[in-house]
C-alpha positions in Angstrom: 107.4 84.7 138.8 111.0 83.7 138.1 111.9 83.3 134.8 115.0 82.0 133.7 117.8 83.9 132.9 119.4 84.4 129.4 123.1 82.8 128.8 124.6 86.3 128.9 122.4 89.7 129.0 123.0 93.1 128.3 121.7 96.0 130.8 119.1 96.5 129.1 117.6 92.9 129.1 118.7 93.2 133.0 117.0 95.7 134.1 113.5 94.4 132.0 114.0 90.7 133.7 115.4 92.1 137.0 112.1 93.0 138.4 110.1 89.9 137.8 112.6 87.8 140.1 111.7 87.0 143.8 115.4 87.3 144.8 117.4 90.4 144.1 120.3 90.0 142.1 123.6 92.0 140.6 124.8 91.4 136.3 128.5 90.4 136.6 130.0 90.1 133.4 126.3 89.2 131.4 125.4 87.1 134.3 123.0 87.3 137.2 124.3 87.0 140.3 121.8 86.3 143.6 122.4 88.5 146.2 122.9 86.9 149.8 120.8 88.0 152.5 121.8 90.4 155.2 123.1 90.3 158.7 121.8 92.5 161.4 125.3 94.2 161.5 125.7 94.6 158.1 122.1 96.4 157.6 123.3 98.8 160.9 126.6 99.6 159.0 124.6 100.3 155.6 122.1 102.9 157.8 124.3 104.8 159.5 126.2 105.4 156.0 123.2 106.8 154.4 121.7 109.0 157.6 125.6 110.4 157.6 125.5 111.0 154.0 121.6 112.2 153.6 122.2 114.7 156.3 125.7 115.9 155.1 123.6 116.9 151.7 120.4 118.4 153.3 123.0 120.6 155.5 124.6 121.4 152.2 122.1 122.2 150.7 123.6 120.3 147.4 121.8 118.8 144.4 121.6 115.6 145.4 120.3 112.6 146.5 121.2 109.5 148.7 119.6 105.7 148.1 120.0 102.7 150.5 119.5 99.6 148.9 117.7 98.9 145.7 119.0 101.4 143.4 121.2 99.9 140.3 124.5 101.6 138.9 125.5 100.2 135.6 129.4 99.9 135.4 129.5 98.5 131.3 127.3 97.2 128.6 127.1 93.6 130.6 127.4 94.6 134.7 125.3 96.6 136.8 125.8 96.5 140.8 123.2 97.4 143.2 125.4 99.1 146.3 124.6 99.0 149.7 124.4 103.3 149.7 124.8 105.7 146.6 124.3 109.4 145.6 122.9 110.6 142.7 124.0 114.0 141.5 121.8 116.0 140.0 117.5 116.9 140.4 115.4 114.1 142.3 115.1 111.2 140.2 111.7 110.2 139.1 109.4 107.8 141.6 110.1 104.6 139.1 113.7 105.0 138.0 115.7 101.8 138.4 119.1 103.2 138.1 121.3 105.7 139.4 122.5 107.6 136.6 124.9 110.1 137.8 126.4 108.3 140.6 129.0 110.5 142.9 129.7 108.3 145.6 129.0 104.4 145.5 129.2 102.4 149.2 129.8 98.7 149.5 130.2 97.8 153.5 132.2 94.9 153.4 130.8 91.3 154.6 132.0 87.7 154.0 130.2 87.1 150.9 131.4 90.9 149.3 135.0 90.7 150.6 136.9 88.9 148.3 
């Protein structure tokens, strides 16, 4: 069900209307942004960033974590970005965590709509 979204929302109010939306979106400045969909490139570029990564931890043996896609890192009290690749720092998050809170390394590839 899509509801529609407040004038200008907090993280908080986000992250509770986030996940009742059929498109996924970012929180820019208190507004919801749609994300665009994907090319085939871009979702090739965003893989082999998180297989390097994920197997440049597991062979450090480091405590930490990488997420393609889906995870959420808040940057203020009114934005919150979902990256194309990021690692958490820190034990395993749990199964229904929404954000990323100790991110160490946050991955945007590039692509017309994200370049400007």
């Amino acid at each position: 069900m899509t509801a529609p979204a407040p004038s200008k929302m907090s993280f908080e109010t986000f992250l509770d209307w986030a996940p009742e939306q059929a498109a996924r979106h970012e929180l820019v400045d208190g507004v919801p942004i749609t994300m665009a969909p994907e090319r085939a490139g871009h979702a090739r570029m965003k893989a082999r960033v998180h297989r390097a990564l994920a197997d440049a931890l597991e062979a450090a043996r480091v405590d930490c974590e990488a997420f393609v896609d889906g995870m959420t890192v808040q940057v203020d009290e009114h934005t919150a970005y979902e990256p194309d690749v990021v690692v958490h720092s820190g034990p395993p998050l749990p199964d229904e965590a929404l954000v990323v809170t100790r991110p160490i390394i946050v991955v945007e590839v590039l692509s017309p709509s994200t370049r400007g």
